[in-house]
C-alpha positions in Angstrom: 34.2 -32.4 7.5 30.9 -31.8 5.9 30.6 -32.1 2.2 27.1 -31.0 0.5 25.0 -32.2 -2.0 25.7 -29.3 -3.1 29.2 -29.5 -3.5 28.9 -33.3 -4.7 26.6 -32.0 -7.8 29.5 -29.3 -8.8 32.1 -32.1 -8.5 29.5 -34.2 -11.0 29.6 -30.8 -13.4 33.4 -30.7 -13.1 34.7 -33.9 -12.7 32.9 -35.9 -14.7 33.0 -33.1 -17.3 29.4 -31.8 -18.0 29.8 -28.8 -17.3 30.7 -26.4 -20.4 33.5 -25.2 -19.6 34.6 -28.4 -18.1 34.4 -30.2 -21.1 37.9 -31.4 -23.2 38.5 -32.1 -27.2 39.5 -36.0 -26.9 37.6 -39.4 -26.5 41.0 -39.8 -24.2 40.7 -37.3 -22.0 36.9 -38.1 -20.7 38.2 -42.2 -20.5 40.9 -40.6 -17.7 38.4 -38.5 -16.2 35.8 -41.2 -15.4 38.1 -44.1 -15.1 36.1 -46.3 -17.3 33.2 -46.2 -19.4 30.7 -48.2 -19.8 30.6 -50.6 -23.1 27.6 -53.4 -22.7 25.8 -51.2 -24.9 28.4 -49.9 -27.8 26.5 -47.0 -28.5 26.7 -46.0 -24.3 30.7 -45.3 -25.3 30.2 -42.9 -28.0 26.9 -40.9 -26.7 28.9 -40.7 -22.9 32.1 -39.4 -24.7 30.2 -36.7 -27.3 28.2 -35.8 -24.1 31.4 -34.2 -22.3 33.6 -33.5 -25.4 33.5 -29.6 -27.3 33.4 -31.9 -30.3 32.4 -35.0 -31.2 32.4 -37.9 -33.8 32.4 -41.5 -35.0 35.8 -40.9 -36.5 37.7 -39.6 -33.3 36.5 -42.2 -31.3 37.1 -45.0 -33.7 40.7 -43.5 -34.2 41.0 -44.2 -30.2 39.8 -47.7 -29.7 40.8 -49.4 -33.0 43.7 -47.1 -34.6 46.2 -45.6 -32.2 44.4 -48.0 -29.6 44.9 -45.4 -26.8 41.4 -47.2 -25.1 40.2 -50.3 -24.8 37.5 -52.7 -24.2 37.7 -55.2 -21.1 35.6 -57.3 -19.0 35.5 -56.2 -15.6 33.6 -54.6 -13.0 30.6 -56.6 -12.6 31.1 -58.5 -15.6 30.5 -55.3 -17.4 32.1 -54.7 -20.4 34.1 -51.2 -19.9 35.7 -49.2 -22.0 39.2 -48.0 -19.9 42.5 -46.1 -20.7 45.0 -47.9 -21.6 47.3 -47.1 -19.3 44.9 -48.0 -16.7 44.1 -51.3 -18.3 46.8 -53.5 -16.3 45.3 -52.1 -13.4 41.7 -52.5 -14.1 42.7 -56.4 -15.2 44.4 -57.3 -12.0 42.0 -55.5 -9.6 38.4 -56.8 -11.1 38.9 -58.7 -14.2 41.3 -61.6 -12.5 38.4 -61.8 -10.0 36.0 -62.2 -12.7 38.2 -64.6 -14.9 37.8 -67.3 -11.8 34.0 -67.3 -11.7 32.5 -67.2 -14.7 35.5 -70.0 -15.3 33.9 -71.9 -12.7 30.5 -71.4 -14.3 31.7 -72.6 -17.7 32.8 -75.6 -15.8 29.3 -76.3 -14.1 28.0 -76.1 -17.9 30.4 -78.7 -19.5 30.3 -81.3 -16.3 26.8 -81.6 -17.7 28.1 -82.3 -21.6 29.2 -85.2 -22.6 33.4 -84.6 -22.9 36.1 -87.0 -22.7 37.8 -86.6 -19.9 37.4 -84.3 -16.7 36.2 -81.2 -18.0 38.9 -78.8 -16.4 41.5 -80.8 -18.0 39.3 -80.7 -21.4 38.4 -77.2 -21.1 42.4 -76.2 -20.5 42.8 -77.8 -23.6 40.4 -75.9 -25.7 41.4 -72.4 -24.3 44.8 -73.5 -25.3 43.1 -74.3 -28.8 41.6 -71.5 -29.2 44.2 -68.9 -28.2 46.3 -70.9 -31.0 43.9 -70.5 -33.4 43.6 -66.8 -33.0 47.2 -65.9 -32.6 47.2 -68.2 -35.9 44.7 -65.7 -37.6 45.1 -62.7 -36.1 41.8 -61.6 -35.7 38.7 -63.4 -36.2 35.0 -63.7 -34.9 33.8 -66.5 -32.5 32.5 -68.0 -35.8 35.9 -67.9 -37.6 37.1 -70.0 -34.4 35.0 -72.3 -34.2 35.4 -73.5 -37.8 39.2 -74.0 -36.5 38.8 -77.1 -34.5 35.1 -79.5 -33.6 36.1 -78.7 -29.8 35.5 -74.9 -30.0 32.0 -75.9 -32.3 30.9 -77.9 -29.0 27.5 -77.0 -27.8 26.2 -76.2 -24.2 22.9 -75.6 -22.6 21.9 -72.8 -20.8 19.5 -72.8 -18.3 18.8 -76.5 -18.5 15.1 -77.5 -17.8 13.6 -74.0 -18.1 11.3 -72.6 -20.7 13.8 -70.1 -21.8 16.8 -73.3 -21.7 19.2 -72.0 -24.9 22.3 -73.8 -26.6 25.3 -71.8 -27.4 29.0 -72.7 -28.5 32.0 -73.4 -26.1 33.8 -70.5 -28.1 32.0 -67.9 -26.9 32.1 -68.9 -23.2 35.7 -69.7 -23.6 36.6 -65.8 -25.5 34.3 -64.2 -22.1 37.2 -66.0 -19.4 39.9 -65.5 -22.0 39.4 -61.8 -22.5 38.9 -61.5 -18.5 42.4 -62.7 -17.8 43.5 -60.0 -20.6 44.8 -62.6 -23.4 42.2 -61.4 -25.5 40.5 -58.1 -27.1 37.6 -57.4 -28.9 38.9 -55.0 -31.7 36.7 -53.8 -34.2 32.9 -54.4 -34.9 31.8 -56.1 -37.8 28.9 -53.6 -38.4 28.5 -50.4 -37.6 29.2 -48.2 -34.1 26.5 -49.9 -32.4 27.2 -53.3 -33.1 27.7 -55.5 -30.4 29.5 -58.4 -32.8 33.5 -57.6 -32.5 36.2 -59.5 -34.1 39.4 -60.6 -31.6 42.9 -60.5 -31.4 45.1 -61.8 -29.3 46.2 -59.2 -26.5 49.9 -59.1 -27.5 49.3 -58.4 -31.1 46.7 -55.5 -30.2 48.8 -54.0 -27.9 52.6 -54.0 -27.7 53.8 -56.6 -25.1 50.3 -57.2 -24.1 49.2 -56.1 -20.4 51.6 -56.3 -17.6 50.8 -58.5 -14.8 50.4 -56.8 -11.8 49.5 -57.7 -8.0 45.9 -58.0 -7.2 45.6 -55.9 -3.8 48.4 -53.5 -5.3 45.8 -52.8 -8.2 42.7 -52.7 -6.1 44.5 -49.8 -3.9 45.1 -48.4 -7.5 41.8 -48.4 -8.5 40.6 -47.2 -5.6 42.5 -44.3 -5.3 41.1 -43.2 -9.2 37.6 -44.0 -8.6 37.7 -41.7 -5.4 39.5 -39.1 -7.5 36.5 -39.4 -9.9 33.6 -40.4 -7.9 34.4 -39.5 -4.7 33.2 -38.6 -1.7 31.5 -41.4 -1.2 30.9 -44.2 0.9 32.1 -47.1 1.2 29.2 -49.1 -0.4 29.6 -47.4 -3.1 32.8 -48.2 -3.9 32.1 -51.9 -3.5 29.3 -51.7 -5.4 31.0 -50.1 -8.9 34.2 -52.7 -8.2 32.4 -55.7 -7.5 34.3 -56.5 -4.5 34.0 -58.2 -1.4 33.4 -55.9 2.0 36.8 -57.4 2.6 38.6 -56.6 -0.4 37.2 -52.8 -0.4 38.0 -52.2 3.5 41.2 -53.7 2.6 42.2 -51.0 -0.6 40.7 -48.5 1.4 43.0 -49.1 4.0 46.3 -48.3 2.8 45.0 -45.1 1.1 45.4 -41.6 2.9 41.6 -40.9 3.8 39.2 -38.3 5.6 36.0 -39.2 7.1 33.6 -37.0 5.6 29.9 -36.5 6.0 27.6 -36.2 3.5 24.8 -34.8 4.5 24.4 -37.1 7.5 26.0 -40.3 5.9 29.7 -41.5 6.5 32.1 -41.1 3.6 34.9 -40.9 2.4 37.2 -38.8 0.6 41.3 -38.9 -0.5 42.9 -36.4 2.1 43.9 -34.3 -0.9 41.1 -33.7 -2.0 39.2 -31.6 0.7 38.8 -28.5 -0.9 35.3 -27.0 -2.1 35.2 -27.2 -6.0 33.6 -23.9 -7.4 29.9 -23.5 -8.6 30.2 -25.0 -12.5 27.8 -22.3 -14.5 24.4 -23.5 -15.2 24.2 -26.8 -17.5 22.4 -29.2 -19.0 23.1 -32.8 -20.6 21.6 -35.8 -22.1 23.0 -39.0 -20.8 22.7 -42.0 -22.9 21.6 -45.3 -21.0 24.4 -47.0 -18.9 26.0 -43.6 -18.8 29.4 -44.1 -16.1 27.7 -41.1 -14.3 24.2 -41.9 -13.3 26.0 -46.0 -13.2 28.5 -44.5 -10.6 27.2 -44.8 -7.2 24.9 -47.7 -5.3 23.3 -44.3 -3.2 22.2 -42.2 -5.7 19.9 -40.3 -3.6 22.2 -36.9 -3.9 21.6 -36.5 -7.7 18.4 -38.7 -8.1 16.2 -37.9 -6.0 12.7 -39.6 -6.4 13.2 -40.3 -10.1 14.7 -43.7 -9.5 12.1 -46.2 -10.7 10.9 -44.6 -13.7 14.3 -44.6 -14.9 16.0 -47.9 -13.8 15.0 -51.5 -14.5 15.1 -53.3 -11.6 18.4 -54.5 -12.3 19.8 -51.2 -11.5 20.2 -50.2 -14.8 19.7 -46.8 -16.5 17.9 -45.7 -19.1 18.7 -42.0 -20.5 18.6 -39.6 -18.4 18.3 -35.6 -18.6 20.5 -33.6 -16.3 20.5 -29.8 -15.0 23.2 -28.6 -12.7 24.3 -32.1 -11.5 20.8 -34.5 -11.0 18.7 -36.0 -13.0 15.8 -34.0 -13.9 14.2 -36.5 -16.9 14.6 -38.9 -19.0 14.8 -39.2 -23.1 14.6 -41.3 -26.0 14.7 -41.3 -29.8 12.0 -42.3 -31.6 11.5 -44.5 -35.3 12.1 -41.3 -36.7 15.1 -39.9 -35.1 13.5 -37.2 -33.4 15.4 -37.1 -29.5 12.2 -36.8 -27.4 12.5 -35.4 -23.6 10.2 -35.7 -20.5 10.7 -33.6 -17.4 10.0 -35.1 -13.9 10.4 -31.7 -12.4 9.7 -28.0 -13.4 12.9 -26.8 -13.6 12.3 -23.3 -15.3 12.1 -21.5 -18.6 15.9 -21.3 -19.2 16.5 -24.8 -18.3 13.9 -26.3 -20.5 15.0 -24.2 -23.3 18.7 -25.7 -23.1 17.4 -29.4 -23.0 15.8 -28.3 -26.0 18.9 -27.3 -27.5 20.5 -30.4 -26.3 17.9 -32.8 -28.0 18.7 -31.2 -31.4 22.1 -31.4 -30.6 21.9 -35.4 -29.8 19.5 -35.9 -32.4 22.3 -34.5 -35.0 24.7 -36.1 -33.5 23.0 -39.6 -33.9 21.9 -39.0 -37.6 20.5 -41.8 -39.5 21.7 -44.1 -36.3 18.4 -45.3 -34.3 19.3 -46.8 -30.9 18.0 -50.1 -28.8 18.0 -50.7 -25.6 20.6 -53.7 -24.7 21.3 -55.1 -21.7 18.5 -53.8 -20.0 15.4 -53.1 -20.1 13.7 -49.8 -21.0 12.3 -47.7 -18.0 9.1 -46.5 -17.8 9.6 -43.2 -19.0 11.4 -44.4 -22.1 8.3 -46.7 -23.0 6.3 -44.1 -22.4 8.1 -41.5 -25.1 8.1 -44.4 -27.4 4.5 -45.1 -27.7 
């Protein structure tokens, strides 16, 4: 069966809730529409959720993550930080996050064979996660600093990138909250500062949420996660999939496996699609959005060429990051920034007509309102050409 771009953009207007009549009133709703959201960049959670919601604010999505807790921040795909349902959290923690856990544990143990510790360092580092779960369960929530001034272990310093000119030191603590968090024993809770902070207090899992996560089987939640990315993202192809999990070849072939598939092509690539989910999704009416950077839609896909086009390296760093992007009727048409001022600033990398341009227009207002006093950074990447350019 032969699926469009065509059809893929309307699915991107629909699915991922862009369209204006697609969009919903809860920061809840858009979380179970995409799967996950990104959170590297705080501010990516709020902009990607007022970007698909009829109405938005700091308050609605504060009352989600931090009061009735119906979201929640994990480490996972990638070792991205994501912002995920919570019902889909046990999933999401067995499928990528266990897998995760293991290496950068691995890596923290490459760091401290080079320290001087007593003892073998896995023996000494079991020791000081034990320490400082103890210590938080203890105090309920508290920062990496709080921790640290519980016991001299969790003050211990490593060095990063020994030898080099950028070689840094940092505290055990925070390397030992990163595996901690990945096996789902801990949360990060609320900032310290303000929405876009990236400083969070932590808690242990069970006293965040009720009875903590339940444990579930690896390859039973990979075949989980599967089948909601495909309901989300898909068609697609296979390298796509392993590309926004993480995985191994192995491990996607292996999910993908026991779900009920078609073959599909898209537009003369292999893909595919949940056998359910064949029919053609109807034409979305003409819309527009601005995407913050990191946005789970442009961050969705490895092949990108069906809503990219030729736009790709003046709007990713060559990390395969994304800077804000402008969208019309499912691709990116441009890119935006806000300036020192506040003023949302667009630039078009296409001529996309009178009407178009005069509902990006609307939509800068819009995002410039919505931002207020707010002025945004880019973190965890690095800013794309186009958003140096409407900077200068």
């Amino acid at each position: 069966m032969r699926i469009t771009t065509a059809q893929r953009r309307a699915r991107i207007g629909r699915r991922h809730l862009l369209a204006q009549a697609a969009r919903v009133d809860t920061p809840e709703q858009v979380a179970r529409g995409l799967v996950a959201l990104h959170g590297t960049d705080p501010s990516t959670v709020y902009l990607s959720l007022w970007s698909r919601m009829r109405s938005g604010d700091v308050p609605c999505v504060e009352r989600a993550l931090y009061t009735d807790r119906t979201m929640v921040r994990l480490l996972a795909m990638r070792r991205t930080v994501f912002v995920v349902p919570v019902e889909l959290a046990a999933v999401v923690l067995a499928a990528s996050s266990r897998g995760v856990a293991a290496q950068q544990r691995r890596l923290l143990l490459a760091l401290l064979a080079d320290a001087d510790l007593p003892g073998d360092p896995d023996g000494w580092l079991a020791e000081t996660e034990a320490v400082a779960l103890a210590a938080l369960r203890q105090q309920g929530s508290a920062t990496a600093t709080d921790l640290a001034a519980a016991d001299p272990r969790l003050r211990t310093e490593l060095v990063l990138a020994k030898g080099k000119p950028y070689e840094g030191r940092q505290r055990v603590i925070s390397r030992v909250l990163l595996v901690l968090a990945a096996q789902g024993l801990v949360v990060r809770g609320r900032p310290l500062g303000s929405w876009t902070s990236t400083q969070f207090r932590w808690s242990p899992a069970e006293a965040w949420l009720p009875g903590g996560f339940p444990e579930l089987s690896t390859e039973d939640a990979q075949v989980e996660l599967a089948r909601h990315w495909l309901g989300a993202f898909g068609p697609a192809t296979v390298a796509d999939l392993r590309w926004w999990t993480g995985w191994t070849l192995t491990q996607t072939r292996r999910a993908l496996s026991r779900l009920d598939l078609a073959e599909v092509d898209l537009d003369g690539a292999p893909g595919v699609a949940l056998s359910t989910d064949l029919e053609p999704e109807p034409e979305p009416d003409p819309w527009v959005a601005l995407l913050p950077a990191l946005d789970p839609t442009p961050m969705g896909w490895t092949e990108r060429d069906f809503y990219l086009g030729p736009h790709g390296p003046q709007l990713f760093d060559r990390t395969g990051n994304v800077s804000p992007t402008v969208w019309a009727d499912g691709r990116i048409v441009g890119g935006w920034a806000q300036r020192k001022d506040g003023e949302v600033v667009v630039r078009l990398l296409e001529d996309v007509g009178s009407d178009t341009r005069a509902a990006i227009t609307q939509a800068a207002g819009t995002r410039a309102a919505q931002l207020g006093p707010t002025r945004l950074t880019a973190r965890a990447r690095t800013a794309s050409p186009v958003e140096r350019e409407l900077l200068r």
